[in-house]
C-alpha positions in Angstrom: 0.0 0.0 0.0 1.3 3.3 -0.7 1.6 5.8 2.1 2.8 9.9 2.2 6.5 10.0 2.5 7.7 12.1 5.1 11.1 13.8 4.8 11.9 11.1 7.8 11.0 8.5 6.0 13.4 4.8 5.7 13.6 3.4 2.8 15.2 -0.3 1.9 16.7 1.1 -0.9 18.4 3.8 -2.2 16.2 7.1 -1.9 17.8 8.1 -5.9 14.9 6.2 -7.2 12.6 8.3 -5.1 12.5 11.5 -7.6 9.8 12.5 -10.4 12.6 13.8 -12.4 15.9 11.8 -11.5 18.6 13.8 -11.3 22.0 12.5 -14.2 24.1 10.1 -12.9 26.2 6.8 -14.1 22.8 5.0 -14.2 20.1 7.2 -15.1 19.3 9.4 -18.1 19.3 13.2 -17.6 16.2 15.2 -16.9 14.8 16.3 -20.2 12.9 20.1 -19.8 10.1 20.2 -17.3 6.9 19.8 -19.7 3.7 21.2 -18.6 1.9 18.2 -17.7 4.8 17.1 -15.6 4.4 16.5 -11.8 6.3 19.4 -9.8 9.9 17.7 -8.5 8.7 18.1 -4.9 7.6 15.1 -2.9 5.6 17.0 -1.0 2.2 15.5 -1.3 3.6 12.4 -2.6 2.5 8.8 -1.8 4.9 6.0 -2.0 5.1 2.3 -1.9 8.9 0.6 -2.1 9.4 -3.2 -1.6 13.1 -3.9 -2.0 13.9 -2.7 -5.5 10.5 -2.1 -6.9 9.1 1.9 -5.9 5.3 3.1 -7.3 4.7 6.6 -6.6 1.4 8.9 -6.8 0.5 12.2 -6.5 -2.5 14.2 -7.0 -1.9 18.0 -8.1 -3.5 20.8 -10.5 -6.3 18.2 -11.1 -4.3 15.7 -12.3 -3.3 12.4 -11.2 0.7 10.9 -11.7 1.5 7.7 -11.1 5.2 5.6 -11.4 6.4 2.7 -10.8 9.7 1.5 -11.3 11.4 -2.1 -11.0 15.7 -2.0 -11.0 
């Protein structure tokens, strides 16, 4: 079940797959332009599930719904 993350939050994994627009780095791709119907970067009012390398994240905001889920 996904539930709000907290700033305080533990995760099981590393919190670098815990972005809307992951930063560049030796295993992800760059951050293209922010797009208008992309989610705002900050978690704040973000809900997150994360089972060992597996993360699904959803957020409600402007009227629109975003949902992720990733698998590493």
């Amino acid at each position: 079940m996904a539930t709000p993350h907290p700033p305080t939050r533990q995760y099981s994994d590393d919190k670098i797959w815990l972005s809307w627009c992951p930063k560049p780095g030796d295993d992800l791709e760059p951050c293209k332009g922010r797009k208008h119907s992309d989610p705002d970067d900050d978690l704040y009012s973000t809900f997150v599930r994360q089972e060992k390398d597996f993360w699904q994240c959803l957020k409600f905001e402007g009227g629109f719904l975003y949902f992720v889920a990733l698998n590493h």
